[in-house]
C-alpha positions as CSV (number, residue, x, y, z in Angstrom):
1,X,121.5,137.6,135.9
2,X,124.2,137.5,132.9
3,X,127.3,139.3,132.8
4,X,129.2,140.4,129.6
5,X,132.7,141.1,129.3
6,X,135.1,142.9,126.9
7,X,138.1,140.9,127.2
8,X,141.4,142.5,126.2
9,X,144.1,140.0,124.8
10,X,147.8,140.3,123.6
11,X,148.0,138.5,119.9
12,X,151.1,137.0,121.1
13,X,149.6,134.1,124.1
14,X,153.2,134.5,125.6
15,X,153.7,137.9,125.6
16,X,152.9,139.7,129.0
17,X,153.5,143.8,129.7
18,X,155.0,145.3,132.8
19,X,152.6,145.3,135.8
20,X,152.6,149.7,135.6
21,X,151.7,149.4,131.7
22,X,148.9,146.6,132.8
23,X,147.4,149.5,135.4
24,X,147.9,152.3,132.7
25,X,145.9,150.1,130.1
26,X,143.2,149.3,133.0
27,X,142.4,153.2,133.3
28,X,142.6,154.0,130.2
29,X,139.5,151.2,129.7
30,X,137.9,152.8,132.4
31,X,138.1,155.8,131.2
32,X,136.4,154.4,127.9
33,X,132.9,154.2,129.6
34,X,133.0,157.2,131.6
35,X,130.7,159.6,129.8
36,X,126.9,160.2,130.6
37,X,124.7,157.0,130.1
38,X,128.2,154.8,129.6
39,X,128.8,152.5,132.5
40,X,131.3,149.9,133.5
41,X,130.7,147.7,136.6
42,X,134.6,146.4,137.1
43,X,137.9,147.0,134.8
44,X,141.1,145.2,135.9
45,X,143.8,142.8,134.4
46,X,144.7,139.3,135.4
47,X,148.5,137.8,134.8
48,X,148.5,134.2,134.0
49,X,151.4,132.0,135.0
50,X,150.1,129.8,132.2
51,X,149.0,130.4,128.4
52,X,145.4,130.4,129.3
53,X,141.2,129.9,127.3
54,X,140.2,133.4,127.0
55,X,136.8,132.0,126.1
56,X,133.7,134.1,124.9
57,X,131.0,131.7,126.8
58,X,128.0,131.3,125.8
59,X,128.8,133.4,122.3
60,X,130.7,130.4,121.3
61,X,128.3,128.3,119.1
62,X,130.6,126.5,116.5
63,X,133.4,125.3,116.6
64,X,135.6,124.7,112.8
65,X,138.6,122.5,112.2
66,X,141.6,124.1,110.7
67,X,143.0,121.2,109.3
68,X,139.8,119.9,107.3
69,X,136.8,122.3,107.8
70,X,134.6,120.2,109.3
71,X,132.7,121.3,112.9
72,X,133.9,120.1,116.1
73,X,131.3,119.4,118.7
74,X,131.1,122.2,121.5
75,X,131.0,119.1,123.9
76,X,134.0,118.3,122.9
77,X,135.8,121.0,123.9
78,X,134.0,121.8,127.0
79,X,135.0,117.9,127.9
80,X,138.3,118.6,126.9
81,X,138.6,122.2,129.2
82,X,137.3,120.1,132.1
83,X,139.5,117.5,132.0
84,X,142.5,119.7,131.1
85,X,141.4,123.0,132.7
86,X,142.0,126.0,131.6
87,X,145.8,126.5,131.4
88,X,147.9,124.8,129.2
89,X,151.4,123.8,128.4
90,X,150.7,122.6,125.1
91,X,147.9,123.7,122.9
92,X,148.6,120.6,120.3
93,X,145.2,118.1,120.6
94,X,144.1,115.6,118.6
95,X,140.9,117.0,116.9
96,X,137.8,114.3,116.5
97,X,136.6,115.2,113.2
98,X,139.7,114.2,111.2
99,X,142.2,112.7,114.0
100,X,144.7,115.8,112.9
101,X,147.0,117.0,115.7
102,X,146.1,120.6,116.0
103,X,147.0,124.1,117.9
104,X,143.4,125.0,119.7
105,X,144.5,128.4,119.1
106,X,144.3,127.8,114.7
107,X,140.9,126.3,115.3
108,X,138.1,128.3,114.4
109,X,135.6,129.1,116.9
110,X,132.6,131.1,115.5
111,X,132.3,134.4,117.9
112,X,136.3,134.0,118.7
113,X,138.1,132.7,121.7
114,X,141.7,133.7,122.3
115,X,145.0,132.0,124.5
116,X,146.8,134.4,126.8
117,X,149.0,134.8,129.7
118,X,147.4,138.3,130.5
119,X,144.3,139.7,130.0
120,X,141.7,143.0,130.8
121,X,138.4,142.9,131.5
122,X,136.1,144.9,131.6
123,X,132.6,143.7,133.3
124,X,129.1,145.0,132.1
125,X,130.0,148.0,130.5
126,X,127.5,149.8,128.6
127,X,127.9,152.8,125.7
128,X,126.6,153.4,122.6
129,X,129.0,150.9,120.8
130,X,129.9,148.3,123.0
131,X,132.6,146.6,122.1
132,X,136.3,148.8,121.2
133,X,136.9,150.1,118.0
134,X,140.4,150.0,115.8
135,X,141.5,153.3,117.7
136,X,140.5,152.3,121.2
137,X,142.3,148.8,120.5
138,X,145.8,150.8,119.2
139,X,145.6,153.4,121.9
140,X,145.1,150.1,124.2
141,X,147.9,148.4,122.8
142,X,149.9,151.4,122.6
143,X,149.9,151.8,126.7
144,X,150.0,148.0,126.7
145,X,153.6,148.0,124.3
146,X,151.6,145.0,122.6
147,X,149.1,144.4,119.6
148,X,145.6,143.6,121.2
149,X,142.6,141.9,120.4
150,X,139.0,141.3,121.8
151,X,136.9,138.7,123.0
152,X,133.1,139.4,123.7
153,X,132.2,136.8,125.9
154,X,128.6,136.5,127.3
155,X,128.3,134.3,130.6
């Protein structure tokens, strides 16, 4: 069986909020998929000690340079994630398509990927429209005290 996941990102991959806004921000998700027919199997958050892949899994299916538009093979990066894991000090690599040194975060993955030191999840959940609208993202990042974006990620 697959499991889907909203994934709930500061825009900043440094920033982290306090551990009380991190709960108040978990509930609030919660709360998103509470109505009849809306489920949610798990929300919580994760702190990272590290800027971390906030991947989308198996949406991922191309993978763009920023430097000279050409694609990047997926096995590439997936080599490169297992031989670096998924932390990083240093997003700066040396992309195979045109030997540019490059952020991974200014590449351009094709259902998007993120770098973070904090994140919510939320597992499974099911409504009407899955994924969190403009509101749901500002009232997020609002309890957060931080711009948020998504990753739909599909594993």
């Amino acid at each position: 069986m697959s499991d889907g996941y909203i994934r709930l990102i500061p825009t900043d991959l440094n920033w982290q909020p306090t551990p009380e806004a991190a709960t108040a921000a978990v509930a609030y998700v919660a709360r998103l998929f509470a109505d009849p027919g809306d489920s949610v199997e798990q929300v919580d958050h994760e702190f990272y000690d590290r800027v971390t892949l906030i991947d989308a899994g198996e949406n991922t299916t191309r993978i763009t340079c920023s430097r000279c538009d050409g694609d990047i093979d997926l096995e590439w990066f997936h080599d490169l994630i297992e031989e670096q894991g998924e932390s990083f000090d240093d997003l700066a690599v040396t992309v195979p398509c045109c030997g540019a040194v490059v952020p991974l975060d200014s590449l351009r993955y094709d259902w998007p990927v993120g770098f973070a030191r904090f994140e919510v999840t939320a597992l499974n959940a099911t409504r009407a429209r899955y994924e969190l609208d403009d509101r749901e993202l500002a009232d997020v990042a609002t309890l957060l005290g931080h711009p948020v974006t998504q990753i739909l990620a599909h594993y």
